[in-house]
C-alpha positions in Angstrom: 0.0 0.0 0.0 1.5 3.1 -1.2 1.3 6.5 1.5 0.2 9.7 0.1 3.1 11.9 -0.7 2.2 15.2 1.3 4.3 18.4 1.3 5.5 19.6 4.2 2.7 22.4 4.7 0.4 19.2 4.8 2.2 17.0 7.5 2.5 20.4 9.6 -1.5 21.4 9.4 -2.2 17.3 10.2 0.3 17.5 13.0 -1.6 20.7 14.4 -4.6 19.1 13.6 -4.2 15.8 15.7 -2.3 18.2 18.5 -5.4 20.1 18.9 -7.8 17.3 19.3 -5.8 15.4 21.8 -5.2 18.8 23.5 -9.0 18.7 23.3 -9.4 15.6 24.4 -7.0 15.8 27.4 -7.5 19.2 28.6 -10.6 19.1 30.9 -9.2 15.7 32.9 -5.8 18.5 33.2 -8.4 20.6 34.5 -10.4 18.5 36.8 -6.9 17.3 38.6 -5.4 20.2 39.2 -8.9 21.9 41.1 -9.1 18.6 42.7 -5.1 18.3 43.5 -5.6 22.0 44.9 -8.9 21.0 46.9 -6.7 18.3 48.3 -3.9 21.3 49.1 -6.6 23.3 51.1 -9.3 21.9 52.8 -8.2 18.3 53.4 -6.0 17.9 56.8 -2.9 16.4 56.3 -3.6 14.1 59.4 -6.5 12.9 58.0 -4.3 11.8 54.6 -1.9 10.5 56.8 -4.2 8.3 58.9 -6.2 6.8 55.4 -3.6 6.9 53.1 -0.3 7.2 55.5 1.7 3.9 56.3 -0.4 3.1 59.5 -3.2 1.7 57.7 -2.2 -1.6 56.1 -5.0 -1.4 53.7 -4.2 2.1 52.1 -3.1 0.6 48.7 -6.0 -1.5 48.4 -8.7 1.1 49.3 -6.8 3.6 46.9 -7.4 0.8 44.2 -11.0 0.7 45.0 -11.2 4.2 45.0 -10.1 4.8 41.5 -12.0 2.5 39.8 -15.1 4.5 39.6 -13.1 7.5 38.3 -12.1 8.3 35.0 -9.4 10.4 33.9 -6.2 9.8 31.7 -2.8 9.6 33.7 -2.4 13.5 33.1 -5.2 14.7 35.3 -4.5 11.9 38.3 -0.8 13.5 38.6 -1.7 17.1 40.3 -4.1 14.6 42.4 -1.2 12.3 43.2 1.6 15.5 43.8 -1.1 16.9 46.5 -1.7 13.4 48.0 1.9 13.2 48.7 2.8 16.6 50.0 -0.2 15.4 52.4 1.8 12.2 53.7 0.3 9.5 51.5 2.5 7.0 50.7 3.9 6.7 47.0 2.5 2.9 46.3 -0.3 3.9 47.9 -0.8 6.8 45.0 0.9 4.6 42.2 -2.0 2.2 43.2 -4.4 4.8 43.1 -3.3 6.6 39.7 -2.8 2.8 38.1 -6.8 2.1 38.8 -7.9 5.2 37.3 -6.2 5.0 34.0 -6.6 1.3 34.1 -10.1 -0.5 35.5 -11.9 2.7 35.7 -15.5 1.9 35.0 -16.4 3.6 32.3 -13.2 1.6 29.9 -14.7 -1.5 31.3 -17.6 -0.9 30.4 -16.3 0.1 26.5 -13.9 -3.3 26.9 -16.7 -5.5 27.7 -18.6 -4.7 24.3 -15.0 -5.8 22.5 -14.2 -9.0 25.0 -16.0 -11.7 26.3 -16.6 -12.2 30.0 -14.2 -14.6 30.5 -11.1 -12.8 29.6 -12.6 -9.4 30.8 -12.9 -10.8 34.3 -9.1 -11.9 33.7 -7.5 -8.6 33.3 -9.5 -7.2 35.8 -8.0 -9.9 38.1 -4.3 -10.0 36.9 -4.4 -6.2 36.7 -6.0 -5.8 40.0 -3.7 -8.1 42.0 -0.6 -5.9 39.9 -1.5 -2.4 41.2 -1.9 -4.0 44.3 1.5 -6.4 44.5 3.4 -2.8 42.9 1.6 -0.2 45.2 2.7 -2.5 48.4 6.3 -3.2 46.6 6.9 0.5 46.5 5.8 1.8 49.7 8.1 -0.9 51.1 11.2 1.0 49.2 9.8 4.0 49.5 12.5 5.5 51.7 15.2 4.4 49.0 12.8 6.4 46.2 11.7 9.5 47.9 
C-alpha cells in the first residue's frame, strides 16, 4: 500500500490538527486534577491523609485501588491529584495504586472493553491487573524511603 506523498505544509497542518484534538481531548481531565489536587492542598487535613492513606493503615493501597476504579481520567489529570496526596503524607504505592486504577479499570473503559471481549477474559484482566497495582503499590511503599 502506497502513503500519500504530502508536502510539508500538509504534515505540519495534520500534526496541528491531531495536536489540537488530543489537547482537546486531554484538557478538561488537566483541569479537573489540578482543582481537585488544589482541593486536596486546602481543605483536606494532612492528618487525615496521613491516617487513610499514610503507612499506619495496612489497607491504604487496596482502598486507593477501589477508589479509583469509579473515576475516569487519563494519567495527566491523576498527577496534580497524586503530587497533593503526597505533600499530604500518602504514601507513594499507595498513590501509584491509586493513579494505576484510574487510568486502568476505571468503569467507564470496562464498560467500552466489555462490548469488544468476552466475559471470561474481561474478568481476567480485571483480576491479573488488580492483583498488579496491588502487588506494585505495596512493593513501593516498602522501598519507598530508598525512592523518595
Amino acid at each position: 500500500m502506497e502513503s500519500p506523498g504530502l508536502t510539508r505544509r500538509e504534515r505540519a497542518a495534520y500534526a496541528k490538527e491531531q495536536m489540537l484534538e488530543t489537547f482537546k481531548k486531554v484538557f478538561p481531565y488537566i483541569l479537573a486534577g489540578v482543582g481537585i489536587g488544589a482541593l486536596i492542598h486546602n481543605w483536606i487535613p494532612e492528618s487525615w491523609v496521613e491516617t487513610v492513606l499514610g503507612s499506619s493503615n495496612p489497607f491504604g493501597v487496596i482502598l486507593a485501588t477501589l477508589v479509583g476504579v469509579p473515576m475516569y481520567a487519563d494519567i495527566f489529570g491523576t498527577i496534580p491529584v497524586a503530587e497533593a496526596l503526597l505533600s499530604k503524607g500518602a504514601q507513594l504505592g499507595t498513590i501509584l495504586s491509586f493513579m494505576m486504577a484510574v487510568t486502568t479499570l476505571s468503569l467507564p473503559s470496562m464498560i467500552m472493553l466489555r462490548k469488544a471481549v468476552k466475559p471470561k477474559l474481561l474478568t481476567l484482566f480485571i483480576g491479573i491487573c488488580t492483583v498488579g497495582i496491588i502487588l506494585v503499590g505495596y512493593l513501593f511503599n516498602a522501598f519507598q524511603f530508598l525512592l523518595i
